[in-house]
C-alpha positions as CSV (number, residue, x, y, z in Angstrom):
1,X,37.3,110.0,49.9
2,X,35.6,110.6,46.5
3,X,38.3,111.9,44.2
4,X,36.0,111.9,40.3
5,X,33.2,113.4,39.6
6,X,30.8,110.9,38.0
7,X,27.6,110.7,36.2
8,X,25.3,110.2,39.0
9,X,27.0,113.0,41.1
10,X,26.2,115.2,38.2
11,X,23.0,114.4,37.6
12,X,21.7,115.2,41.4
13,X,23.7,118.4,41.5
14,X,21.5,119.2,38.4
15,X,18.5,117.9,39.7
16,X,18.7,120.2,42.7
17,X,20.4,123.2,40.9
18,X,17.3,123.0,38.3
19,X,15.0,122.0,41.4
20,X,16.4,125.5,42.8
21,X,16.3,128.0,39.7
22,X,12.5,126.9,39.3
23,X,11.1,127.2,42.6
24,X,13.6,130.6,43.8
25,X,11.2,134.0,43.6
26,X,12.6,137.5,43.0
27,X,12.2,138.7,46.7
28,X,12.6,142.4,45.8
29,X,10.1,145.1,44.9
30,X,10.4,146.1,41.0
31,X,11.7,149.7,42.0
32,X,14.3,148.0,43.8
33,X,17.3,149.1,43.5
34,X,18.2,145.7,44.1
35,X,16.1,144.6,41.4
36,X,19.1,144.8,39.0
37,X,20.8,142.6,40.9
38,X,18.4,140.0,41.6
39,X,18.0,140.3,38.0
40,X,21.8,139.6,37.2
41,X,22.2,136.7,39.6
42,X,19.5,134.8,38.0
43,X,20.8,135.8,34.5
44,X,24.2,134.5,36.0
45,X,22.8,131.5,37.9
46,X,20.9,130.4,34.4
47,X,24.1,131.1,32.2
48,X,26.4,128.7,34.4
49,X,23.7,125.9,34.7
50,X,23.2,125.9,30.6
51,X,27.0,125.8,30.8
52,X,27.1,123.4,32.6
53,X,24.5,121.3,30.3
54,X,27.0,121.9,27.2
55,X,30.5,120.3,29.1
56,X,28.2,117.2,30.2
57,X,27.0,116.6,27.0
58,X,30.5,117.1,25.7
59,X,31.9,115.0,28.4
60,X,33.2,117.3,30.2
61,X,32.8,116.1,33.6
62,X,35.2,118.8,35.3
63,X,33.9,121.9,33.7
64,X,30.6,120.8,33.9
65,X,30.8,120.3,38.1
66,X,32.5,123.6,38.4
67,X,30.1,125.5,36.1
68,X,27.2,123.8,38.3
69,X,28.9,125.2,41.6
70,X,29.1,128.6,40.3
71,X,25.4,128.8,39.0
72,X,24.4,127.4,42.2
73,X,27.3,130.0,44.2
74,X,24.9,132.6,42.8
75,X,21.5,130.9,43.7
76,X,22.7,130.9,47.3
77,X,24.5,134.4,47.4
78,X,21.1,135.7,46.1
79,X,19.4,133.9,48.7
80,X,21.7,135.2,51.5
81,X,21.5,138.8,50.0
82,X,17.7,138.4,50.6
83,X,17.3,139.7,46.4
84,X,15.7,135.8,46.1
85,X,13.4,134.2,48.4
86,X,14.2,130.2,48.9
87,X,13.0,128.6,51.9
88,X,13.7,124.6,51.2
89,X,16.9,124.0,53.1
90,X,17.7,121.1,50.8
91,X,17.6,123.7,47.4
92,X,19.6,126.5,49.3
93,X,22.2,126.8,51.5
94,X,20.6,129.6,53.4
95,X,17.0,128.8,53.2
């Protein structure tokens, strides 16, 4: 059982999360009323993933894991939703 989280860890959870936020498309129609939401999960999914960028490069192993697991919680929720359209099983968890 793995109990650290360690450089190479990070880097493929950012390698896939980054993988993910560039290939996901907005699945909604712009006079969605879902629009808003796809809008806010991307701004959400973005925010945590630059967060996550700024505890790495402070060292901050911990922070930087859990800030990646939340931008990518969002990737996925939007996914499920159906607000984002990601069909590589390996990016999202239900593509």
């Amino acid at each position: 059982m793995e109990r650290e989280i360690t450089d190479e860890k990070l880097q493929k959870y950012f390698e896939i999360t980054e993988e993910a936020l560039q290939r996901l498309e907005v699945a909604v129609h712009e006079k969605s009323l879902l629009r808003a939401v796809a809008k806010d999960f991307l701004t959400m999914a973005k925010s945590y993933f630059n967060d996550a960028r700024y505890y790495y490069q402070k060292g901050d192993y911990v922070t930087a894991f859990a800030a990646l697991n939340y931008a990518h919680g969002f990737i996925d929720a939007g996914v499920r939703l159906g607000v984002f359209k990601g069909e590589d099983d390996r990016l999202f968890a239900f593509g």
